[in-house]
ZAMARGU-4260 file (C-alpha; in steps of 0.2 Angstrom, whole numbers, plus 5000, padded with zeros to 4 digits):
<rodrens>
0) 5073/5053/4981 | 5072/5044/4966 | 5053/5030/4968 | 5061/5017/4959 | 5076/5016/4971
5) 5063/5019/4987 | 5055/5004/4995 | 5037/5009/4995 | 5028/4993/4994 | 5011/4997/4990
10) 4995/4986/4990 | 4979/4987/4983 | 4969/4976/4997 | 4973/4971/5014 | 4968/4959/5025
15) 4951/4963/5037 | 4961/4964/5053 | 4964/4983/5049 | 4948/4990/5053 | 4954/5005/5060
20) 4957/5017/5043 | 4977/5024/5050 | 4980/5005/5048 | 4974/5001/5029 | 4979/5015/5022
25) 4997/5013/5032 | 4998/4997/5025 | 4992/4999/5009 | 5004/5014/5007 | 5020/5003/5012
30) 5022/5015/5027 | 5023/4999/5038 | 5022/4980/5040 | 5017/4970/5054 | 5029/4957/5063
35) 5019/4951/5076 | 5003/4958/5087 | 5007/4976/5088 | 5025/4977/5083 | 5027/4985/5068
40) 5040/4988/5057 | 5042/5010/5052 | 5047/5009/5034 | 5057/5022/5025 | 5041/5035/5020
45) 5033/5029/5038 | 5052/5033/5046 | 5053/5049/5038 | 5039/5057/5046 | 5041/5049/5059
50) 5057/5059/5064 | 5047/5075/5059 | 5034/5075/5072 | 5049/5069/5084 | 5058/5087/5076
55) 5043/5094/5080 | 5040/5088/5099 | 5061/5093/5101 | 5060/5109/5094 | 5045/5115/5106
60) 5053/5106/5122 | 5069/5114/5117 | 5059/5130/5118 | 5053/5130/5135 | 5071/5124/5143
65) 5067/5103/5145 | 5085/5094/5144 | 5086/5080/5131 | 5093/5063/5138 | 5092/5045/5134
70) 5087/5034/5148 | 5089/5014/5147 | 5073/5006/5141 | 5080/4988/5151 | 5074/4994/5171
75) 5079/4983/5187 | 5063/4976/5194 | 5071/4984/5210 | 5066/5002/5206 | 5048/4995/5202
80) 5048/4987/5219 | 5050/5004/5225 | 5035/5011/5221 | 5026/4994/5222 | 5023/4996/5204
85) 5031/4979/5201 | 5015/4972/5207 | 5002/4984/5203 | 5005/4990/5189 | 4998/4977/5178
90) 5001/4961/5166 | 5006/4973/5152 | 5024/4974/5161 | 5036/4964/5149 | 5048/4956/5162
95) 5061/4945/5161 | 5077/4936/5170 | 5095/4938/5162 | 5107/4922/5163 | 5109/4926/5184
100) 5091/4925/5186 | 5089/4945/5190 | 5073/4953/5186 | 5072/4965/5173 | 5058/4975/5164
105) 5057/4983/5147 | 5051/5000/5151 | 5032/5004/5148 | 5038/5021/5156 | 5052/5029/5164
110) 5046/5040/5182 | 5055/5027/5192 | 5071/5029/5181 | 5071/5048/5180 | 5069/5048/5199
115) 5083/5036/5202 | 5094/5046/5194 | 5089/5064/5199 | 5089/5057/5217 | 5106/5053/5215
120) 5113/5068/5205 | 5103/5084/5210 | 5100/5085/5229 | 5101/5107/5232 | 5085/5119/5229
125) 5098/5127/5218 | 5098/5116/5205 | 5079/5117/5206 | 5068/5117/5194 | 5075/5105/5182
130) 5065/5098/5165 | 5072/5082/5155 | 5065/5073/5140 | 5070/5058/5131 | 5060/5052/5116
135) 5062/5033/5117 | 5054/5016/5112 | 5040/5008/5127 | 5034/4992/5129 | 5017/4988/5134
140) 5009/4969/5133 | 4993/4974/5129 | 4980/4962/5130 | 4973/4966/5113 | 4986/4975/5103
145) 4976/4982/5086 | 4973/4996/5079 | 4989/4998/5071 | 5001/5009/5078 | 4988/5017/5089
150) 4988/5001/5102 | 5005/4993/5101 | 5016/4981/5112 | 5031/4993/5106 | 5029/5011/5104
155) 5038/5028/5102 | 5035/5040/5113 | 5042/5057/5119 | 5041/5058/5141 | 5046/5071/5151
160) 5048/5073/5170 | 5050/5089/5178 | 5058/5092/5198 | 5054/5107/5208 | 5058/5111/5226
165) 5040/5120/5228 | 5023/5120/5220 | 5022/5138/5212 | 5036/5131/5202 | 5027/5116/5197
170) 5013/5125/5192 | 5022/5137/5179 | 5031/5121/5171 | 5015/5112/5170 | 5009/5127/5163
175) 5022/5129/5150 | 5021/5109/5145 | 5003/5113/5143 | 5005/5127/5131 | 5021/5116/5122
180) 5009/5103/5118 | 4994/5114/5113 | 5007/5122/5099 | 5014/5105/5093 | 4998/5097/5089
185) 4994/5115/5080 | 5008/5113/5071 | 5004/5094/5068 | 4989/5099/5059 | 4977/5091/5071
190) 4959/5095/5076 | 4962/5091/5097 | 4955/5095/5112 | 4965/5098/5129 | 4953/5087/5141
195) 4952/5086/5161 | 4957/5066/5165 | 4962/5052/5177 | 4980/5050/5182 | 4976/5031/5182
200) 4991/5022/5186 | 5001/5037/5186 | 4996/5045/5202 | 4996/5062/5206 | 4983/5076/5205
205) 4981/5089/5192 | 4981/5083/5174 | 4974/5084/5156 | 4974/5073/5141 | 4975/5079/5122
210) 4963/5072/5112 | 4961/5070/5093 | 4945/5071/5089 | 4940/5057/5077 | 4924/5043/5076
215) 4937/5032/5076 | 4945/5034/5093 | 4943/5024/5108 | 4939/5038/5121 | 4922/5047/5124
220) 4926/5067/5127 | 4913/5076/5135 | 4912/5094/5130 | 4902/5107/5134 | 4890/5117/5122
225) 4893/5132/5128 | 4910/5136/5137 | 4928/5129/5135 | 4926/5113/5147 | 4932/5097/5142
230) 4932/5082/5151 | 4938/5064/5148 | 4919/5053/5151 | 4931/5046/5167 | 4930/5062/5176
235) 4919/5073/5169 | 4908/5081/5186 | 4891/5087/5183 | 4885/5104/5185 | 4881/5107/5206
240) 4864/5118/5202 | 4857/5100/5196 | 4856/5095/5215 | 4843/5099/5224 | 4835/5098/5243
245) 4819/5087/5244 | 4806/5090/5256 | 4803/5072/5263 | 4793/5074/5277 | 4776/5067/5272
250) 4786/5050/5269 | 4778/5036/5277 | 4789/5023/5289 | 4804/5013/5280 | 4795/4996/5276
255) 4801/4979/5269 | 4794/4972/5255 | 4795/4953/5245 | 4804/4956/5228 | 4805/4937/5222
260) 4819/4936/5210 | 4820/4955/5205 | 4838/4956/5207 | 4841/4969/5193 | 4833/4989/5195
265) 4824/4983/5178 | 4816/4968/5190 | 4811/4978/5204 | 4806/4993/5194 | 4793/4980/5186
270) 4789/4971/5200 | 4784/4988/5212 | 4777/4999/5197 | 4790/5012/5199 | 4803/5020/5188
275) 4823/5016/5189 | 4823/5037/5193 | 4815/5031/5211 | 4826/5016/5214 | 4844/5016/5224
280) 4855/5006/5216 | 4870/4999/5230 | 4886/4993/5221 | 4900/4988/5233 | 4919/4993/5230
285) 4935/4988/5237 | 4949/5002/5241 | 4964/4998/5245 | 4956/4983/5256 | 4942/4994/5264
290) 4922/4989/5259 | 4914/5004/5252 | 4894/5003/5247 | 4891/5018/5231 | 4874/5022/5232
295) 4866/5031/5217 | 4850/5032/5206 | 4843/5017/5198 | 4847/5025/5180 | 4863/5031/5183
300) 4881/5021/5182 | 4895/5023/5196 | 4911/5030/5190 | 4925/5019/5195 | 4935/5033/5193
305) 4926/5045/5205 | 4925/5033/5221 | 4944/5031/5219 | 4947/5051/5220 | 4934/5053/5237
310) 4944/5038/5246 | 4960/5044/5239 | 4964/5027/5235 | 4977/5019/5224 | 4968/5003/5220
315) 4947/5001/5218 | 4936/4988/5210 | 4920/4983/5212 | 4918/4968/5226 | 4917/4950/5218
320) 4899/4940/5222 | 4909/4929/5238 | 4916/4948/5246 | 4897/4958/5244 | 4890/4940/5251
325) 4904/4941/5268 | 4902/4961/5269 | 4883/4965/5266 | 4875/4947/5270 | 4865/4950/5256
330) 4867/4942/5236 | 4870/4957/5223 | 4854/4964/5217 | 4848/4964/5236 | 4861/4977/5244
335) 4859/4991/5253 | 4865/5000/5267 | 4853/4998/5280 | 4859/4990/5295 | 4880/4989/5289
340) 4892/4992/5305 | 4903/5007/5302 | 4917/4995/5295 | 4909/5001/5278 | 4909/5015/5271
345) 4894/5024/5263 | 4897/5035/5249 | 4880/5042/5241 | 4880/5052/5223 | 4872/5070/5224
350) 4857/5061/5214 | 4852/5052/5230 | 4846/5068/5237 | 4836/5071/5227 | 4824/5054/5229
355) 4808/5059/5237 | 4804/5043/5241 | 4818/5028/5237 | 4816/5009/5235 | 4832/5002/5240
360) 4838/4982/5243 | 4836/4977/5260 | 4851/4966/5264 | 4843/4950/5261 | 4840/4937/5247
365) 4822/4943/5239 | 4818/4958/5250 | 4818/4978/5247 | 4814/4992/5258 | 4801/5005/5253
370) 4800/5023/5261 | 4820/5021/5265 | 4828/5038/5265 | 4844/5043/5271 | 4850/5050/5287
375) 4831/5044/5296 | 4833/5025/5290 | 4853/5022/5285 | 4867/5032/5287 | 4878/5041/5273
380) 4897/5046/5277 | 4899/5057/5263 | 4889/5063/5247 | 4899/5066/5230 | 4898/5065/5211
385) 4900/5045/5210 | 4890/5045/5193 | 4897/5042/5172 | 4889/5057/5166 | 4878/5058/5150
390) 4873/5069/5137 | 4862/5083/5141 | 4869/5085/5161 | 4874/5102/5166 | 4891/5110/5163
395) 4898/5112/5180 | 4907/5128/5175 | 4892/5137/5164 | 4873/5136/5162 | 4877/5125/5147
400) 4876/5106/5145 | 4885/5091/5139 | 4890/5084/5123 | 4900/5071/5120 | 4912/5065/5105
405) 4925/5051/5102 | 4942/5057/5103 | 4962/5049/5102 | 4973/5053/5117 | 4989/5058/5111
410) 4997/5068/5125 | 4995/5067/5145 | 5004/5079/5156 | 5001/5078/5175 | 5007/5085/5193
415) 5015/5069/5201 | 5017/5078/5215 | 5029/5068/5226 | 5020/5052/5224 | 5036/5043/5218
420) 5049/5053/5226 | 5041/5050/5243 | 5041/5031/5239 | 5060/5031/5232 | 5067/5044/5244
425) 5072/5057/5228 | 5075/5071/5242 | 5083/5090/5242 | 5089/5100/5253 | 5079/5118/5256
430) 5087/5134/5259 | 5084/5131/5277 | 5094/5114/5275 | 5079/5103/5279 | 5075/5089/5267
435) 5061/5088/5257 | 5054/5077/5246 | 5056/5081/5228 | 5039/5085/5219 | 5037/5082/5201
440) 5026/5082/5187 | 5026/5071/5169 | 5021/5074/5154 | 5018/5061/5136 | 5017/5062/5118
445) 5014/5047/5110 | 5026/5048/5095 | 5021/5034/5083 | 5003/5037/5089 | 5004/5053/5083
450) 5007/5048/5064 | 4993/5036/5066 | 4981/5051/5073 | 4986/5061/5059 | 4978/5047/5044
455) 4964/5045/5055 | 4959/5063/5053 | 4969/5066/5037 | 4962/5053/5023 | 4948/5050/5010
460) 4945/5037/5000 | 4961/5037/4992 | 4974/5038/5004 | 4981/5049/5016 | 4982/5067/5016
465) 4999/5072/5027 | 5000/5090/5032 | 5016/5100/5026 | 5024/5098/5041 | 5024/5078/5042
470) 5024/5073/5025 | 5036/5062/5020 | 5042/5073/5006 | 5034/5090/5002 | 5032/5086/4983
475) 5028/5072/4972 | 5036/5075/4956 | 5031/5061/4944 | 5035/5059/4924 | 5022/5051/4918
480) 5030/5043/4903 | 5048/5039/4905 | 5048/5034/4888 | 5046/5053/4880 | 5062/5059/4881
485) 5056/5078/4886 | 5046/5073/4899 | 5062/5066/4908 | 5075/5077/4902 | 5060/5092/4912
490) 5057/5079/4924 | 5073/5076/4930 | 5079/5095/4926 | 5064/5100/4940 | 5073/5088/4953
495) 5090/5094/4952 | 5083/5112/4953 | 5070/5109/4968 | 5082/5095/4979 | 5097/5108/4973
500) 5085/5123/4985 | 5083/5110/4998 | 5065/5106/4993 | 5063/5085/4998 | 5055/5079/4984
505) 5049/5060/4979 | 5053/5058/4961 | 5042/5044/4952 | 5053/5039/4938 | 5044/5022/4936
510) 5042/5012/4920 | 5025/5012/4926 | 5006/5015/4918 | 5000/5033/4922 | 4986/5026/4931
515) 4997/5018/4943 | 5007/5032/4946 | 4991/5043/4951 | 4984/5031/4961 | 5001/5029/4973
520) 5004/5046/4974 | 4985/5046/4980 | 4989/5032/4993 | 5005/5041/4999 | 4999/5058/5001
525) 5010/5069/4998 | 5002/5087/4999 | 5008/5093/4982 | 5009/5084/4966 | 5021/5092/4950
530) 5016/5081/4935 | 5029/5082/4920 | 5016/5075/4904 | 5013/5079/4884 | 5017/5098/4887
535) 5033/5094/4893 | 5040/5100/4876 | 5033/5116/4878 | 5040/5119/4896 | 5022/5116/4902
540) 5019/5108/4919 | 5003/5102/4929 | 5001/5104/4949 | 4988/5095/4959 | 4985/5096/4978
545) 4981/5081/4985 | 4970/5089/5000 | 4957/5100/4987 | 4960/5091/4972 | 4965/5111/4964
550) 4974/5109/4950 | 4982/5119/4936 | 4995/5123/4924 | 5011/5131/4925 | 5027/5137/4915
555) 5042/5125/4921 | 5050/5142/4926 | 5037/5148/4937 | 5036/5132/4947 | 5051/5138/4961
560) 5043/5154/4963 | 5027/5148/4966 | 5031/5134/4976 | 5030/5142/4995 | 5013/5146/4991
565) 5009/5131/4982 | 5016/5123/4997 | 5004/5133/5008 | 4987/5132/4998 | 4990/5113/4999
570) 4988/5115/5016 | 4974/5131/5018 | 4961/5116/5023 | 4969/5115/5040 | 4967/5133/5048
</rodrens>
């Protein structure tokens, strides 16, 4: 492709509102425009590696068997009702009305789809396990849409479901998804991290997230220093041998005790001269309508996440102040679970056992008990890992402890199991003839994401630094002086000979200053760089790879043979 004719609109400066780097340079490289708060616009250079990485997610899908189809991105509401994701699922569901008042959405994702019509089409064990793709636009109303194309309102993104009539099956597709997505990001150039997460809104059981590791990203990974563990900070556990049994019995008699205005475990650390590690801390939740009181060390935050899994819950969130007044008859900052009826549950973190001598709220405005210990004093249902992690806790897997980094999810596979098929009556029959419900699994790639990901760990302070295998073209062939008739004559001799092999090539035939030239092809990124200047006349060329700044000088002639390895030095860096 000839530059002149391209549109590759370039700027020198953006505005601040791109802070995240994919963004600038993005812009700057006139890869895409913004039309409104996370809607973008994929310009030609942008486009065309877009539909690489989308090759490459098609090629590894093919691979394992997955089907490709194309499922409608406008949904009834009625399928969502189904599942009572209608309601649940959150205001980032674009709906609407058409002219006869009918509900409609515009698909943030498609398990609902992809069950309606397996239900209705596939309904023997023979036909079992089956695997179907699609790589489609979503629509998400995020409240804040930024970031560029890694928090949009409209995104490309490849989903898969799978439907198997047992859970061996399941397993060994999960299995394979799990292996496509470790060789796609491979071949994607990425530095990534396959992490244990939350199936969030998702449902289901067993799942992992793929991470991109990058300062940038919005998600703390939690890794461990010594083994292959890897955790999303949702749902990372802490290592068992950390708990221990304390000898309590020299404790004295559970006693109450003033604590004016210490509402806070700061407060009442202060007030009784003891440190947050000897305090309870009491926070109440709500799941799925039932109170539930989370009891854990003064130091330590509950995990959301965590108290969800123990209730097997679909929705939790802490209790609002008018709920833990009703339920505990106590303001928040004086609860505790002294004294609370068996209508709420008592969940208490592993670190509660270890207390030797616990300072917990009391159940009334400006009061704590001292000496309170569990099972004597209160009652506790069940013990768990309710805590966030931090750095330094111990592995669960290893003797080795925590560390944590910032990462980009890119991918998510789970095991649905037959959350929706159970809710939208997706059934089969066995080889018995009995029915059963269909169990499933899902798995994501974040397409446009992706390409985002890729600058946020592939620039410098040039530009961008695309891998061979996304670039927008593989060579950047510029003529520096279009004027000199033997530069252009070589110039555009080279990109007959190279498009002629099947080579893509981005040919800067500009009228433009050298400078300029140098400085766009920095901004685009393309991994290698054939420069036709004053030697032209002798047949003499210059190359430059854009990731290591090498450079040398060849013979016109020798440039096709020693492109493939050109082509793979600019990319050594990466392995």
């Amino acid at each position: 492709m000839r530059q002149q004719k391209m549109l590759i609109p370039t700027l020198r400066n953006v505005g601040e509102e791109a802070q995240m780097a994919s963004h600038r340079w993005m812009l700057r490289a006139g890869m895409i425009r913004q039309m409104a708060a996370g809607v973008y616009s994929y310009l030609p250079l942008a486009y065309r590696s877009l539909r690489k990485v989308e090759q490459i997610v098609r090629e590894e899908m093919d691979r394992i068997g997955a089907q490709e189809l194309l499922l409608p991105a406008l949904t009834t509401a009625e399928l969502w009702q189904e599942t009572g994701r209608w309601d649940t699922y959150g205001a980032e569901l674009v709906k609407l009305h058409d002219r006869h008042e009918r509900e409609f959405l515009l698909g943030p994702t498609h398990e609902e789809v992809i069950t309606h019509l397996v239900r209705n089409e596939v309904n023997s064990y023979k036909k079992l396990p089956i695997a179907l793709y699609q790589i489609q636009t979503k629509f998400r109303d995020e409240r804040r849409p930024r970031s560029g194309l890694l928090r949009g309102r409209e995104f490309l993104m490849k989903d898969a479901y799978s439907f198997h009539g047992d859970h061996e099956t399941l397993d060994a597709t999960y299995q394979d998804m799990y292996n496509a997505y470790q060789r796609i990001f491979t071949r994607l150039g990425l530095d990534f991290r396959a992490v244990e997460a939350d199936s969030g809104a998702m449902g289901g059981s067993e799942n992992h997230e793929f991470m991109v590791l990058s300062e940038s990203g919005e998600d703390t990974l939690v890794m461990c220093n010594a083994c292959d563990y890897a955790a999303n900070l949702e749902t990372a556990y802490v290592g068992e041998k950390q708990e221990q049994t304390i000898d309590r019995k020299e404790v004295p008699p559970m006693e109450k005790v003033a604590t004016p205005g210490a509402s806070s475990i700061q407060a009442v650390s202060q007030f009784l001269d003891k440190q947050p590690t000897e305090l309870v801390k009491s926070l109440l939740f709500i799941a799925d309508e039932q109170p539930v009181l989370v009891l854990l060390r003064g130091d330590h935050e509950a995990n959301e996440v965590k108290v969800k899994q123990v209730m097997e819950a679909r929705h939790c969130e802490l209790a609002d102040d008018e709920t833990v007044q009703r339920v505990t008859g106590a303001p928040i900052g004086f609860v505790g679970p002294v004294g609370l009826g068996d209508e709420v549950t008592i969940l208490a973190d592993h670190g509660v056992k270890r207390l030797q001598d616990p300072v917990l709220g009391a159940n009334e405005k400006d009061a704590h008990f001292i000496h309170a210990l569990p099972e004597r004093d209160f009652r506790v249902d069940r013990y768990g890992d309710l805590r966030t992690v931090v750095e330094g806790d111990a592995c669960p897997r290893c003797d080795g402890t925590f560390r944590f980094a910032r990462g980009i999810e890119v991918g998510h596979v789970f095991k649905l199991g037959t959350r929706y098929s159970d809710d939208m009556g997706a059934t089969f029959l066995n080889p018995q003839g009995k029915e059963e419900s269909l169990i499933m699994g899902c798995y994501g790639i974040g397409i446009s994401r992706v390409l985002a990901a890729i600058v946020e760990q592939q620039h410098d302070e040039h530009g961008i630094i695309w891998p061979s295998a996304v670039a927008p073209f593989q060579v950047h062939l510029i003529a520096v002086n279009v004027k000199d008739e033997a530069q252009v004559k070589l110039a555009d001799s080279l990109y007959e000979k190279l498009t002629g092999m099947g080579i893509q090539v981005l040919y800067d035939d500009r009228p433009d200053r050298a400078g300029a030239k140098f400085k766009d092809a920095d901004l685009i990124g393309i991994p290698l760089r054939v420069i036709v200047g004053k030697k032209a006349a002798e047949g003499t060329i210059e190359y430059k790879l854009r990731r290591t700044g090498e450079s040398g000088e060849l013979n016109s002639d020798e440039l096709t043979s020693q492109l493939t390895k050109l082509i793979k030095q600019a990319d050594a860096a990466l392995s």
